[in-house]
DSSP file (Angstrom, degrees, kcal/mol; ACC not computed):
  #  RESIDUE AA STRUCTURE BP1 BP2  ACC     N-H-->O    O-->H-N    N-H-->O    O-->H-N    TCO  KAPPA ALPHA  PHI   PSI    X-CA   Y-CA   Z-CA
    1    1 A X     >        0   0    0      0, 0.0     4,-1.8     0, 0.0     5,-0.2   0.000 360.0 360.0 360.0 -33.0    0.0    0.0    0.0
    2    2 A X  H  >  +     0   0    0      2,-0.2     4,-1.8     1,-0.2     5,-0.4   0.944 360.0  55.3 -71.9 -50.2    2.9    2.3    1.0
    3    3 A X  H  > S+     0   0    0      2,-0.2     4,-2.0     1,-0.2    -1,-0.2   0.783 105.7  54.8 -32.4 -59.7    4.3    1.6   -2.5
    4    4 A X  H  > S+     0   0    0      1,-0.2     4,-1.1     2,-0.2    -2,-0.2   0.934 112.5  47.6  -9.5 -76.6    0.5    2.9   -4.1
    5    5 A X  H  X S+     0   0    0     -4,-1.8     4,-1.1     1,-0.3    -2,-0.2   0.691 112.4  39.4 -70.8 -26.6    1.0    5.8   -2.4
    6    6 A X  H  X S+     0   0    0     -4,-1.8     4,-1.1    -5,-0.2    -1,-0.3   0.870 113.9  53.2 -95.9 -42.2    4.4    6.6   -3.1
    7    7 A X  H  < S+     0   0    0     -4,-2.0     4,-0.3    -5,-0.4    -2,-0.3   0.517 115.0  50.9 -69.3  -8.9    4.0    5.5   -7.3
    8    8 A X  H >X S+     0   0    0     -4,-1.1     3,-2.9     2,-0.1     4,-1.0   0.804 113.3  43.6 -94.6 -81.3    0.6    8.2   -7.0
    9    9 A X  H 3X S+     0   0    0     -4,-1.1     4,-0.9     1,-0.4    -2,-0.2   0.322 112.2  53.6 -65.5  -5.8    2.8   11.0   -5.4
   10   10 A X  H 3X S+     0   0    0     -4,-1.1     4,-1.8    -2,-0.4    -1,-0.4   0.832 106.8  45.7 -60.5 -56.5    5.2   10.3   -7.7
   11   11 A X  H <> S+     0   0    0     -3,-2.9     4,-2.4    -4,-0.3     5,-0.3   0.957 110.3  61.0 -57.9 -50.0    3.0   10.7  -10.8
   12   12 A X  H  X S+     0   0    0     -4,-1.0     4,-0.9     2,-0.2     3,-0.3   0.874 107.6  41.1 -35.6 -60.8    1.8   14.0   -9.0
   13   13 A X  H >X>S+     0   0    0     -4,-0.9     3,-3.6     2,-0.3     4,-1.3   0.990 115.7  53.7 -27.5 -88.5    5.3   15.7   -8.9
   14   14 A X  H 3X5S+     0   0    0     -4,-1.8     4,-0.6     1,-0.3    -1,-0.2   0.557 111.9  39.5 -40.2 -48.1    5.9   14.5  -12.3
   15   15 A X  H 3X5S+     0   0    0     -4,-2.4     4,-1.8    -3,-0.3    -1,-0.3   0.711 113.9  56.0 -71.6 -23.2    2.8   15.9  -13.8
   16   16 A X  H <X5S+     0   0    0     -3,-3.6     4,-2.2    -4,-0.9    -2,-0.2   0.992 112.8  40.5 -73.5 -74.8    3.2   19.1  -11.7
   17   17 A X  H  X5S+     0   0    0     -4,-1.3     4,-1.3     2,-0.3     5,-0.3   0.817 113.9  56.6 -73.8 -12.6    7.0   19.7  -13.3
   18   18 A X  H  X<S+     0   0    0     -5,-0.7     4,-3.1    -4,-0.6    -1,-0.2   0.857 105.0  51.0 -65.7 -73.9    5.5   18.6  -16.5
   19   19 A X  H  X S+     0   0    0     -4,-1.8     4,-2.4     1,-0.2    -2,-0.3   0.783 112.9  44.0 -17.9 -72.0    3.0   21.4  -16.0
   20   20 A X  H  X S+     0   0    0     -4,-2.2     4,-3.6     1,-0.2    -1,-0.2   0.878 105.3  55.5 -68.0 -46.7    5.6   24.0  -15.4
   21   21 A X  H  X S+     0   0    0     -4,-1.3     4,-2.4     2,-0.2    -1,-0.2   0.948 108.2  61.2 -50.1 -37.7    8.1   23.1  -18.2
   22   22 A X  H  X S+     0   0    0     -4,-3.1     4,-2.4    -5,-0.3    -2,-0.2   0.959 109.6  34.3 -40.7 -58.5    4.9   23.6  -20.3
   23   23 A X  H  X S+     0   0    0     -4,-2.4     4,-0.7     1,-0.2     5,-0.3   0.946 116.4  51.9 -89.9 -23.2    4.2   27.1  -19.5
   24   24 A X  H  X S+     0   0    0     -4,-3.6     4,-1.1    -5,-0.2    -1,-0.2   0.847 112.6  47.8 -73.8 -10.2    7.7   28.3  -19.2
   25   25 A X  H  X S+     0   0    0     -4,-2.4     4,-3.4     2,-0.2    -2,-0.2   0.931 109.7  57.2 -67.3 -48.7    8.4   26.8  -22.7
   26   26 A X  H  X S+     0   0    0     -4,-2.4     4,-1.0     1,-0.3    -1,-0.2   0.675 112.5  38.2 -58.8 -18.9    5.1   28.6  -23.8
   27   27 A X  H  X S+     0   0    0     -4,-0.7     4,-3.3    -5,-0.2     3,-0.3   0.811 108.1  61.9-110.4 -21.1    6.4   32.0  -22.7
   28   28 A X  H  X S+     0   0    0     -4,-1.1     4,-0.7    -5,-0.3    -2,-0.2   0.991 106.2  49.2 -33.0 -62.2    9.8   31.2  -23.9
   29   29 A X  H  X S+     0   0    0     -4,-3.4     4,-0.7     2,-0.2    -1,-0.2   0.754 112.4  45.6 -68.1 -21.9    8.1   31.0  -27.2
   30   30 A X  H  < S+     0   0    0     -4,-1.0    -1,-0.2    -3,-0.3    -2,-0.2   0.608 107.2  55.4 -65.3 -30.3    6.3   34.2  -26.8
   31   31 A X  H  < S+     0   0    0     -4,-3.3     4,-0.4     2,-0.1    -2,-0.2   0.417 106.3  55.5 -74.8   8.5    9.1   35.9  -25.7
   32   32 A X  H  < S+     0   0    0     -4,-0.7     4,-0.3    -3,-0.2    -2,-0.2   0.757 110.4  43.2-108.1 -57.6   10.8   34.6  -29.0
   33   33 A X  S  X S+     0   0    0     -4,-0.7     4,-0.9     2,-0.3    -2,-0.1   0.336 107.6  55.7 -91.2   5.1    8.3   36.0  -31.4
   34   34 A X  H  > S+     0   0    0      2,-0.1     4,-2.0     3,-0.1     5,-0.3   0.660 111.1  47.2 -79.8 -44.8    7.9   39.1  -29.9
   35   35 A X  H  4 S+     0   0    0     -4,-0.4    -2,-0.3     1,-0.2     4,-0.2   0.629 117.1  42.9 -64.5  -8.7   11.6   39.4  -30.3
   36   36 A X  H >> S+     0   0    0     -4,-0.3     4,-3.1     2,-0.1     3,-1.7   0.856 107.7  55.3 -89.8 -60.4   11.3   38.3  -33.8
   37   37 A X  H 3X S+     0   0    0     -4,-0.9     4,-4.2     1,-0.3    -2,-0.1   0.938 118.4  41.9 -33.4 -55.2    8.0   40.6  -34.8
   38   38 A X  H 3X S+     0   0    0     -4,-2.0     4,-1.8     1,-0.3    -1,-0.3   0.715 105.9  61.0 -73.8 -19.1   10.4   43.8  -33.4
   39   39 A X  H <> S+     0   0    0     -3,-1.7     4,-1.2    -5,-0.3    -1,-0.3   0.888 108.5  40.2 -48.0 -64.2   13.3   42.5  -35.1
   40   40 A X  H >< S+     0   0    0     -4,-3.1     3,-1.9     2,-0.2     4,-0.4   0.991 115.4  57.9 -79.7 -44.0   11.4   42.8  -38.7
   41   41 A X  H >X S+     0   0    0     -4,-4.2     3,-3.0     1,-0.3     4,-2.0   0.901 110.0  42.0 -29.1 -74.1   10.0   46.2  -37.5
   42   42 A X  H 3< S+     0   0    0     -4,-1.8    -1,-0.3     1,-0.3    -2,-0.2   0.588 110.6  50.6 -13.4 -49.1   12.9   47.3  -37.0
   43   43 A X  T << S+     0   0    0     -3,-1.9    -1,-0.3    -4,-1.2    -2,-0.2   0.154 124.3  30.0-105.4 -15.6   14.3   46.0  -39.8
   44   44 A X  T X4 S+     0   0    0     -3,-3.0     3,-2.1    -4,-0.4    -2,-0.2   0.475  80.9 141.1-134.7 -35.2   11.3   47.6  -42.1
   45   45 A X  T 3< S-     0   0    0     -4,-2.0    -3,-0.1     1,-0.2    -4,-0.0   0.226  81.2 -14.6 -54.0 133.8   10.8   50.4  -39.8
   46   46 A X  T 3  S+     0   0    0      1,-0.1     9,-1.2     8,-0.1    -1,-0.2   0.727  97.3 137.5 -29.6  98.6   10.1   53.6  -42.4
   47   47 A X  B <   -A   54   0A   0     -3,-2.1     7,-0.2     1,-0.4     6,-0.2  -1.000  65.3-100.7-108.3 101.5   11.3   52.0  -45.4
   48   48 A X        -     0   0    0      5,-1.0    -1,-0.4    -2,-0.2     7,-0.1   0.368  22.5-153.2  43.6 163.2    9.4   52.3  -48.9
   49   49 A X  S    S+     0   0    0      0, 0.0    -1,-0.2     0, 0.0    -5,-0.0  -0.253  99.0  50.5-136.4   5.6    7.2   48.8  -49.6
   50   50 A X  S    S-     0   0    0     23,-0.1    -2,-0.0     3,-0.1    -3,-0.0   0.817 133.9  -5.2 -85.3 -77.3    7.8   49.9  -53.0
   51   51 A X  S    S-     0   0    0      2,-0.1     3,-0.1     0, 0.0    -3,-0.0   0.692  83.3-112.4-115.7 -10.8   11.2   50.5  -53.4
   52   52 A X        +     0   0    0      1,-0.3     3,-0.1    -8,-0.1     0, 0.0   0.086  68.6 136.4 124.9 -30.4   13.3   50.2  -50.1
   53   53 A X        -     0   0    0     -6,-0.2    -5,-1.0     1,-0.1     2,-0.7   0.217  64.4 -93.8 -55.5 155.5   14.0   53.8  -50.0
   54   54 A X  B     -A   47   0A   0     -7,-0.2    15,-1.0    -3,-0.1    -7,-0.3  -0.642  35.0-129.4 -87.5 138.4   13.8   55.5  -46.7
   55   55 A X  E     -B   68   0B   0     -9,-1.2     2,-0.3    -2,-0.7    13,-0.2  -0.203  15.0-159.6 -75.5 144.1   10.4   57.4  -45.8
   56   56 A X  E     -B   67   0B   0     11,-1.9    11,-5.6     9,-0.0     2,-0.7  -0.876  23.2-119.8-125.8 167.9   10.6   61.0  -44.6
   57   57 A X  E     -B   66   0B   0     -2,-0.3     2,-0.4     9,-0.2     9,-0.2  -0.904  32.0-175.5 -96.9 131.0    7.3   62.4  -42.5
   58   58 A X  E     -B   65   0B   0      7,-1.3     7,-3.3    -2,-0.7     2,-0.4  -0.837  20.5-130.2 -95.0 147.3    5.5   65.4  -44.2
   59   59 A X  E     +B   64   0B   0     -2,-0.4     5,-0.2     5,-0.2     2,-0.2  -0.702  28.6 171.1 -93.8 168.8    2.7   67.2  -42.6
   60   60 A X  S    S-     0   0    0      3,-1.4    37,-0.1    -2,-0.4    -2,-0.0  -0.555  73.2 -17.9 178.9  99.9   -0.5   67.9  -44.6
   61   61 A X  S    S-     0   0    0      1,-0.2    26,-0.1    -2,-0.2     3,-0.1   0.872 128.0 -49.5  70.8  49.8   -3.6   69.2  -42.9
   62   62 A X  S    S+     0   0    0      1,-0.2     2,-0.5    22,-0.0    -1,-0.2   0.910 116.1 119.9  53.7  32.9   -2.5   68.3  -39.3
   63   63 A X        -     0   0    0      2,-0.1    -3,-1.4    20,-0.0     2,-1.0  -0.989  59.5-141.1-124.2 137.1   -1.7   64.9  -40.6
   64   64 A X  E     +B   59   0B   0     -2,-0.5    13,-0.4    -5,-0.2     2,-0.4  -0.625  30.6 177.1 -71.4  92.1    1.7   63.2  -40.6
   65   65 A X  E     -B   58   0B   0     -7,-3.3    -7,-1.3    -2,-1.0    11,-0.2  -0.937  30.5-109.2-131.3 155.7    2.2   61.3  -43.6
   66   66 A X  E     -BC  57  75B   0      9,-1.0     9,-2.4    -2,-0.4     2,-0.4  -0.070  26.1-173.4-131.2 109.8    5.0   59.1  -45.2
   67   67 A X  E     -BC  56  74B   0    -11,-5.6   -11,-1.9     7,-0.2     7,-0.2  -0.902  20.9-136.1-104.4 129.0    6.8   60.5  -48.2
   68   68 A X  E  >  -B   55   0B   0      5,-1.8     4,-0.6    -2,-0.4   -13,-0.2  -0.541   5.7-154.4 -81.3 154.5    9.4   58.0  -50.0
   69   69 A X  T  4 S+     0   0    0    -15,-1.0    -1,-0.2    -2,-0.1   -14,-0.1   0.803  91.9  47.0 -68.7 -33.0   12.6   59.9  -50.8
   70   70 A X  T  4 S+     0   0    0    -16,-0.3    -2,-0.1     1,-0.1    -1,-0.1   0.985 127.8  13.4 -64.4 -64.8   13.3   57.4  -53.7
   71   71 A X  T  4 S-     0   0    0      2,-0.1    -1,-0.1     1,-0.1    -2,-0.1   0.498  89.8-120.1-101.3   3.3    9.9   57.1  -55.6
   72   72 A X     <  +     0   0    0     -4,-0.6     2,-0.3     1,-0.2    -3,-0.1   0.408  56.7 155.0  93.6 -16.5    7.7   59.8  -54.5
   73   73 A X        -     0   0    0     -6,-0.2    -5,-1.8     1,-0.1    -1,-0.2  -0.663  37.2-129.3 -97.0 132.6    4.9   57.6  -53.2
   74   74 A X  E     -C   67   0B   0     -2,-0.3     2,-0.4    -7,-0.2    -7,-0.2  -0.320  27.1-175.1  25.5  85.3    2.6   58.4  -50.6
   75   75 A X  E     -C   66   0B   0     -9,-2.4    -9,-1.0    -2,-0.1     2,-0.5  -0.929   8.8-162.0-133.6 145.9    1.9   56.5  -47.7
   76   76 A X        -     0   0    0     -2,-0.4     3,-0.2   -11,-0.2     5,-0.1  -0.899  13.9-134.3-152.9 159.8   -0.2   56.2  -44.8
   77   77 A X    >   -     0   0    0     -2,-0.5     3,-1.0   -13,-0.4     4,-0.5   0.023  60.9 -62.8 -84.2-172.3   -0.6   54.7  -41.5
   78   78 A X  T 3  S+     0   0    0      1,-0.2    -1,-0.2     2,-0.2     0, 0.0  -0.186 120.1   4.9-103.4 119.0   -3.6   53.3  -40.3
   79   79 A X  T 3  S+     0   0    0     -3,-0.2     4,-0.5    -2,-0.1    -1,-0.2   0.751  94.5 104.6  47.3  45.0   -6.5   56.0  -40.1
   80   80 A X  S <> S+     0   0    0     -3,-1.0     4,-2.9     2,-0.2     5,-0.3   0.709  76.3  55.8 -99.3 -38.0   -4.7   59.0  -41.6
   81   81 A X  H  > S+     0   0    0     -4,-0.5     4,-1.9     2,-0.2     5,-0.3   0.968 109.1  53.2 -80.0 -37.7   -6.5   58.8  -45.1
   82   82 A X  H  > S+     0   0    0      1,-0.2     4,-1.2     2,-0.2    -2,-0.2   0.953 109.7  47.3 -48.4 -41.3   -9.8   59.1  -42.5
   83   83 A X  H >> S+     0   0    0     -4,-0.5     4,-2.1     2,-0.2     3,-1.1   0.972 115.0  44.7 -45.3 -60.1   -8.0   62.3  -41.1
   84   84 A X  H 3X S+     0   0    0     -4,-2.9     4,-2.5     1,-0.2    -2,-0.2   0.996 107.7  56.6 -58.5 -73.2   -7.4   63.4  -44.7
   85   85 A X  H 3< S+     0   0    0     -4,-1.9     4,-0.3    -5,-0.3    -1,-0.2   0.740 111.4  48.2 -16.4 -42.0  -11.4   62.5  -46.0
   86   86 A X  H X< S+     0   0    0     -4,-1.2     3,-1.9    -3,-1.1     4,-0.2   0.955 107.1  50.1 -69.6 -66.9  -12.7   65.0  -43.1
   87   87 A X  H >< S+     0   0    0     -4,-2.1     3,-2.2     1,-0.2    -2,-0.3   0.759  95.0  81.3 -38.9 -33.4  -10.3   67.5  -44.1
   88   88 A X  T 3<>S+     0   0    0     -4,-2.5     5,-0.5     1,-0.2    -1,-0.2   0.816  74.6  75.8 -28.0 -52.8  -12.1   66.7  -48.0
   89   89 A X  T < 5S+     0   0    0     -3,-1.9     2,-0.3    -4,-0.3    -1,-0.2   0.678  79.1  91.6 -49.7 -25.8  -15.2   69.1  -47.1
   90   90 A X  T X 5S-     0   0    0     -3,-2.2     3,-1.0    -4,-0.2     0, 0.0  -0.659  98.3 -86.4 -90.8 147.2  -12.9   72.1  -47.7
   91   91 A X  T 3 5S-     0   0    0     -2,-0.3    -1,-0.1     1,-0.2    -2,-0.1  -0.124 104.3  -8.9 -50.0 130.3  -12.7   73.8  -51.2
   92   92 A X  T 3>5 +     0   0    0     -3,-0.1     4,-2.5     3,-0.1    -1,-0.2   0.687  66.7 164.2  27.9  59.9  -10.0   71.9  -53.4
   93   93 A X  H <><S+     0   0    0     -3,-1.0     4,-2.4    -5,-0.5     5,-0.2   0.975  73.8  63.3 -40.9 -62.6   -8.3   69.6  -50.8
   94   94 A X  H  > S+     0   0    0      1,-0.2     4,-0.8     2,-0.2    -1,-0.2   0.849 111.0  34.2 -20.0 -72.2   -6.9   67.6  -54.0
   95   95 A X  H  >>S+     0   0    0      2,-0.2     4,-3.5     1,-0.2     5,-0.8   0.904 117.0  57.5 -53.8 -44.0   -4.8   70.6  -55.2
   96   96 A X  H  X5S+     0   0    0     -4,-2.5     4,-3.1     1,-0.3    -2,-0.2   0.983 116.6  31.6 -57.5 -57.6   -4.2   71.6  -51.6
   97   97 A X  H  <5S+     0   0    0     -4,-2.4    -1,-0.3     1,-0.2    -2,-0.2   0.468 118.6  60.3 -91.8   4.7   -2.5   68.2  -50.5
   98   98 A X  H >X5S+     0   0    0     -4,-0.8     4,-2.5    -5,-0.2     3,-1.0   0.782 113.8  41.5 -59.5 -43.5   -1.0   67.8  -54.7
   99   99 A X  H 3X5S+     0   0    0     -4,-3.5     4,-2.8     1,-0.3     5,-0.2   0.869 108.7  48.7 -87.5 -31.7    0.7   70.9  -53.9
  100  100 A X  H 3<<S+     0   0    0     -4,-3.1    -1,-0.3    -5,-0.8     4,-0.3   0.566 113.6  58.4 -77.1   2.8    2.1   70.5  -50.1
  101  101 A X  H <4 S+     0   0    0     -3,-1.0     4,-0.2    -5,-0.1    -2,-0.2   0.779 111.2  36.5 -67.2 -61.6    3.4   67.0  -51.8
  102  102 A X  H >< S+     0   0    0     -4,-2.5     3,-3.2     1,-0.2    -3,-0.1   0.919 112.1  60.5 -60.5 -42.2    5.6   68.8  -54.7
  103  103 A X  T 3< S+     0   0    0     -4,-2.8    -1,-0.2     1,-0.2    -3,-0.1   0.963  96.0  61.3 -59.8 -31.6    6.7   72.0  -52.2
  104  104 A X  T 3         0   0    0     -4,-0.3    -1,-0.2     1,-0.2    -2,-0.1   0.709 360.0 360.0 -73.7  -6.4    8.5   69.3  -49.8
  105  105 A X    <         0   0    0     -3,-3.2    -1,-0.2    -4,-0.2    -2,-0.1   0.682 360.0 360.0 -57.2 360.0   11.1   68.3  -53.1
């Protein structure tokens, strides 16, 4: 009986450090890919998706938005064209943000 008892608390332990190598391998692996994700940020961090070139910031209408040096193009982060779209309601936005694009050459 003593035997029982000692071969259950055994198996207890053992599933218990099983249990714990689990979740510190699971944050292991989260810390891994967080270090990877910020690695390619980095790594990407404002660069062209066009050509490679590096992005400079311009303003236009109180918005900050991404000019490449290389190719000219445009870009913008994630609810910036909404910013721009409000700003639309005023008389000849087009021309207004064609022309603050060309002055920054």
């Amino acid at each position: 009986m003593a035997d029982t008892k000692r071969e259950q608390e055994e198996k207890y332990f053992a599933e218990q450090e099983l249990k714990k190598r689990q979740e510190y391998r699971k944050k292991i692996n989260a810390e891994k890919e967080k270090l990877k994700a910020e690695g390619l940020k980095n790594e990407h961090w404002m660069k062209c998706p066009k050509c490679g070139q590096d992005l400079e910031e311009i303003g236009f209408a109180d918005v900050m938005v991404d000019k490449c040096k290389g190719c000219q193009g445009i870009w913008l982060d994630h609810g910036e064209l909404e910013l721009l779209l409000e700003g639309r309601k005023s008389k000849g936005f087009i021309s207004r943000f064609l022309s603050s694009v060309s002055d920054k050459d």
